[in-house]
C-alpha beads as a LAMMPS data file, in Angstrom:
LAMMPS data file: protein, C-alpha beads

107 atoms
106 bonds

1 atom types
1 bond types

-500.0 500.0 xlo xhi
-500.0 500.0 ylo yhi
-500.0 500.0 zlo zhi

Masses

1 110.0

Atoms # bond

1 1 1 1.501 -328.828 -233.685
2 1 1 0.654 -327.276 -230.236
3 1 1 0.016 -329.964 -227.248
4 1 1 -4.149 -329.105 -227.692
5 1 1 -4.293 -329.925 -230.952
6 1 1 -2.027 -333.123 -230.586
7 1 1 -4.796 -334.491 -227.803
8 1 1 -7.410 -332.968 -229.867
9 1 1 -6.339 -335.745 -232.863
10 1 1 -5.184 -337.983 -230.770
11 1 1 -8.788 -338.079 -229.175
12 1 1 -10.438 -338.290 -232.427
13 1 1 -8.021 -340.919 -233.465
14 1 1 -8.943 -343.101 -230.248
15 1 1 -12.650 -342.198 -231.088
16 1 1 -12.476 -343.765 -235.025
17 1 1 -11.029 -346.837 -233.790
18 1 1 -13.370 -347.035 -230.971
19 1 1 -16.570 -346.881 -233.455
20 1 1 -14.466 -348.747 -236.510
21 1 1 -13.949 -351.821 -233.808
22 1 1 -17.573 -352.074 -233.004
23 1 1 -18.619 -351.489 -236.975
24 1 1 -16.064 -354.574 -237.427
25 1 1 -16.968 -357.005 -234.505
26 1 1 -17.791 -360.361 -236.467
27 1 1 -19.862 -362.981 -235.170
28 1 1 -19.477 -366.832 -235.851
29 1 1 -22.577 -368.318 -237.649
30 1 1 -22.498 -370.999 -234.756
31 1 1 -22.136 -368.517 -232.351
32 1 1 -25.498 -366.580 -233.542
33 1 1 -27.288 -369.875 -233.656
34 1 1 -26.305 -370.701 -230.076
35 1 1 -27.506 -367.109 -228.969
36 1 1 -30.550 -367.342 -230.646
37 1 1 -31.618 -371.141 -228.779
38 1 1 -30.202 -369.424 -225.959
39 1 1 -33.041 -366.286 -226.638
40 1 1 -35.613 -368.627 -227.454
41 1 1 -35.868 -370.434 -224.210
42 1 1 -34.780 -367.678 -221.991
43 1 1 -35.171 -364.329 -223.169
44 1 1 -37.986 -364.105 -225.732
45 1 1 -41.091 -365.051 -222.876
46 1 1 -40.309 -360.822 -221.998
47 1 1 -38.751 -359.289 -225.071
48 1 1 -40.618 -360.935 -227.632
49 1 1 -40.016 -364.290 -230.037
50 1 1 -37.327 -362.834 -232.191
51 1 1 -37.016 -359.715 -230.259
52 1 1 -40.247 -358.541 -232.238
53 1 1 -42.335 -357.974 -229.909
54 1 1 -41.505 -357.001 -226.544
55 1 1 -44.199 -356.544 -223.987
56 1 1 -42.991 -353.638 -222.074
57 1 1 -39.333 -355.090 -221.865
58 1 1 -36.347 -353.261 -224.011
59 1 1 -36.546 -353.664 -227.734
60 1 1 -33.556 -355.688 -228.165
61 1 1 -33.738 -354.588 -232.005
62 1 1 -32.386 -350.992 -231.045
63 1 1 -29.824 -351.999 -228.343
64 1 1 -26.898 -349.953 -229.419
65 1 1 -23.945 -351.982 -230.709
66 1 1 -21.421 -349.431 -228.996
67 1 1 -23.044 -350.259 -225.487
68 1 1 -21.523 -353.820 -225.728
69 1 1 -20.674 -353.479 -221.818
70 1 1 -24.031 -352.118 -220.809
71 1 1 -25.953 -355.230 -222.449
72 1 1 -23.074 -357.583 -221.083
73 1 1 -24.022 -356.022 -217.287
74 1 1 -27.477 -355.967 -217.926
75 1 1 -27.574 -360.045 -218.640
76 1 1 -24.929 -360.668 -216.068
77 1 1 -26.195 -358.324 -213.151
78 1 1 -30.010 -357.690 -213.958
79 1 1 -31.755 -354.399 -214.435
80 1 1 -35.049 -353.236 -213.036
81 1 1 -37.748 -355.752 -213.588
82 1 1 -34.736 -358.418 -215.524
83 1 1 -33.192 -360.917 -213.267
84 1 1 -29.261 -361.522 -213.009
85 1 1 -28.472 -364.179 -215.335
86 1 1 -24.943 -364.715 -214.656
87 1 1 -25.353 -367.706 -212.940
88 1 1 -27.478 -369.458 -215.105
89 1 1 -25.287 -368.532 -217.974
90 1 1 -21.409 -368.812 -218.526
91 1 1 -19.494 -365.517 -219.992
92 1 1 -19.265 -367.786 -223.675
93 1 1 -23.321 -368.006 -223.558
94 1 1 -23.668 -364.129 -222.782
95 1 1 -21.382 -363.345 -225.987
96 1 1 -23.262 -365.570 -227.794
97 1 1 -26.228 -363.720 -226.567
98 1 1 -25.542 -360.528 -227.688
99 1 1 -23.796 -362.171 -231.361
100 1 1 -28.116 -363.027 -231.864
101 1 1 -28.870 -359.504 -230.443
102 1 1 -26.401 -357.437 -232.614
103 1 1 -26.655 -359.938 -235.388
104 1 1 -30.608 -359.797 -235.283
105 1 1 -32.167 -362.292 -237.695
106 1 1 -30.001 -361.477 -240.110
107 1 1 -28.138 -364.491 -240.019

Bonds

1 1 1 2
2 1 2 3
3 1 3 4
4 1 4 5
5 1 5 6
6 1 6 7
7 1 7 8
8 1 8 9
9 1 9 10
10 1 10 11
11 1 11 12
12 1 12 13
13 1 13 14
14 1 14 15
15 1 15 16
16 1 16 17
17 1 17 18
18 1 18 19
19 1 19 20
20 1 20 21
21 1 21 22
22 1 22 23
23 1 23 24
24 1 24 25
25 1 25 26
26 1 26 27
27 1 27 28
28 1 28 29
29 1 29 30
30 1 30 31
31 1 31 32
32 1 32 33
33 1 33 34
34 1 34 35
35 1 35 36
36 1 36 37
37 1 37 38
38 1 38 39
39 1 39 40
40 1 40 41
41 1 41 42
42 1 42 43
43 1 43 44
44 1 44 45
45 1 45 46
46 1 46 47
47 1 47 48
48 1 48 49
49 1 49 50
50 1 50 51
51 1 51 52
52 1 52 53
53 1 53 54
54 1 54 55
55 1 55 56
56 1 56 57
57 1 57 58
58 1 58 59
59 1 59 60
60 1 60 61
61 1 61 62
62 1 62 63
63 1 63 64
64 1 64 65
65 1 65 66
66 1 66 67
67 1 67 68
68 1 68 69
69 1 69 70
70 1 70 71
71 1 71 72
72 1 72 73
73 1 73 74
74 1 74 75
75 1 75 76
76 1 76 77
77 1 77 78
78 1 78 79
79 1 79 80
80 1 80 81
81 1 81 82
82 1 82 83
83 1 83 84
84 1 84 85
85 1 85 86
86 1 86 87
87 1 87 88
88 1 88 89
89 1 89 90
90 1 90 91
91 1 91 92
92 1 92 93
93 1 93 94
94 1 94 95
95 1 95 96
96 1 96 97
97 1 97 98
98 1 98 99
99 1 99 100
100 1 100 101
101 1 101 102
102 1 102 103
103 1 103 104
104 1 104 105
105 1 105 106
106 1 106 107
């Protein structure tokens, strides 16, 4: 096997796992619940009681899963017209955030 082709499936490899890791991450039926109270008071006055109907903020229903680190910014830092919420809420409450936002109400 010649060196491109190694990195070639060695790439893909790293790929799969990347995409089978996000197709596995499991959430904790407490840990939905406490994302969704968490919504509720916080997040759903913009995006929309059960993130179904937004008013001009992101549809929370379409948020990729493999963007985990973009939504964990986005709550933490802010983005355009959203507030930093990072020091209202501990790291725990932001990943129970996004279990309620990947999880939908499907729980």
């Amino acid at each position: 096997m010649s060196t491109k082709h190694f990195c070639i499936a060695a790439g893909t490899l790293c790929l799969l796992t990347a995409v089978n890791a996000f197709a596995q991450e499991k959430f904790s039926p407490e840990q939905i619940k406490r994302g969704s109270a968490i919504f509720s008071q916080n997040c759903a006055p913009c995006h929309g009681p059960r993130m179904a109907d937004p008013q001009g903020a992101f549809d929370l229903r379409t948020f990729p899963s493999e963007q985990k680190s973009r939504f964990l910014n986005s709550v933490t830092n802010g983005k355009n017209s959203m507030p930093p919420w990072g020091g209202l809420f501990n790291a725990e409450e932001i990943e129970s955030l996004w279990a309620y936002v990947m999880a939908g109400e499907k729980k």
